[in-house]
DOPA-803419 format. One record per atom (N, C-alpha, C, O): x, y, z. Coordinates in steps of 0.2 Angstrom, whole numbers, plus 5000, padded with zeros to 4 digits. Example, Ala and Ser with C-alpha at 12.3 -4.5 7.8 and 13.67 -1.06 7.14 Angstrom:
<rs>
506649725039
506249785039
506649845039
507149835042
506449895035
506849955036
506450005039
506750065040
</rs>
This chain:
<rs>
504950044855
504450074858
504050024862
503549994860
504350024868
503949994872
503250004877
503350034882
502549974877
502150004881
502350014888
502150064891
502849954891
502949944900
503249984900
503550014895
503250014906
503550074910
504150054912
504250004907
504550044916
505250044919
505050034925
504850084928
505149974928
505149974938
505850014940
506349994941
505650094941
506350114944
506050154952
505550164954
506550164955
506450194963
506350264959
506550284954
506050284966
505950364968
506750404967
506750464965
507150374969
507750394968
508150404962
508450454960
507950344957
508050334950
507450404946
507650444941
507050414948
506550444943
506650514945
506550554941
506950554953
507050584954
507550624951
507450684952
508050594949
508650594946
508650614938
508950664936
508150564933
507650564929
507450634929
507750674925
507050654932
506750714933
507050784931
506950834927
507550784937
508150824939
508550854931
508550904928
508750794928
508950794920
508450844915
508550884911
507550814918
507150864913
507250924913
507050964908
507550954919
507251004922
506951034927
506951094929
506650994928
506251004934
506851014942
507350984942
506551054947
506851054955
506351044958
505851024956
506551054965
506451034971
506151104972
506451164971
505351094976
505351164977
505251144984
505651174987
504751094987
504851114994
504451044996
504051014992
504551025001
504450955005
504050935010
504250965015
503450895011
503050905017
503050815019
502650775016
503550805023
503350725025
503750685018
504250705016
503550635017
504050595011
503750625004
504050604999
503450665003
503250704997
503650744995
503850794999
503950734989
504250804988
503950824981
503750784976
503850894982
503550944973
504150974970
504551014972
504150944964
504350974959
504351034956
503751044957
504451074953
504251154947
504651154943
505251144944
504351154936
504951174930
504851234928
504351264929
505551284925
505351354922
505151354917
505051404915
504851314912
504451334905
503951274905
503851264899
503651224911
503351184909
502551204916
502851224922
502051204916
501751234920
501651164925
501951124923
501251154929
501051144935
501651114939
502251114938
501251074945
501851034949
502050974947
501650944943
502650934950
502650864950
502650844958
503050874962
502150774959
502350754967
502650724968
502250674968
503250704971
503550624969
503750604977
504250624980
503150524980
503450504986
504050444984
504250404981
504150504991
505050464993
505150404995
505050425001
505150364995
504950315002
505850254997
505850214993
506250265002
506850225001
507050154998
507150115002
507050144993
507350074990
506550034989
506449984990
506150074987
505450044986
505250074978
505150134976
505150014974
504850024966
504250054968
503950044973
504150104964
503450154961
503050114957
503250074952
502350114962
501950094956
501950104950
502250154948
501550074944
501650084939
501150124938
501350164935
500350124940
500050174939
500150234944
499850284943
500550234950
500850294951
501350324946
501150384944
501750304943
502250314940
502050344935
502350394933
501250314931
500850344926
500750424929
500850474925
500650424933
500250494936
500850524936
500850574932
501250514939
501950564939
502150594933
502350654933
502250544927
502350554920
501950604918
502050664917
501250584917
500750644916
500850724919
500850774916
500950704925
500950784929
501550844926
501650904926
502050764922
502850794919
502850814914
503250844911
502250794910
502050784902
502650734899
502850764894
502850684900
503450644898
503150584897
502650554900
503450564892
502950474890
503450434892
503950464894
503450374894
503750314897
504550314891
505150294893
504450324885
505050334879
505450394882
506050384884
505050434883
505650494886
505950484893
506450504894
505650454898
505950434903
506550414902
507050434904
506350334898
506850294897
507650324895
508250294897
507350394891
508150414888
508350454895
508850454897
507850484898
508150514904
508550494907
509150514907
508150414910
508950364914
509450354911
509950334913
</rs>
């Protein structure tokens, strides 16, 4: 159980994501929103190509997903 998060792209946590469950609802600029069917709000995850997520963005993104830095891990 590690506290650090994982330096991964937008592409990697995307992908991440996709695995929870979460889709693609709809796109405006390099933002893309996620929606799950049994988890409620949205996820916002900028796209921005071959560029590591902050880590406190990344914190934010996790929250929005209810997913802890340990679940992610298994995601990837």
């Amino acid at each position: 159980m590690s506290l650090r998060l994982p330096r991964i792209t937008a592409k990697e946590l995307l992908a991440a994501l996709h695995h929870d469950g979460w889709t693609s609802y709809r796109q405006r600029g390099s933002h893309l929103t996620l929606v799950h069917s049994a988890k409620p709000g949205a996820v916002v995850l900028p796209l921005h190509a071959g560029r590591i997520i902050k880590p406190k963005t990344l914190q934010t993104i996790l929250d929005q997903a209810g997913l802890s830095a340990d679940e992610l891990r298994k995601l990837l």
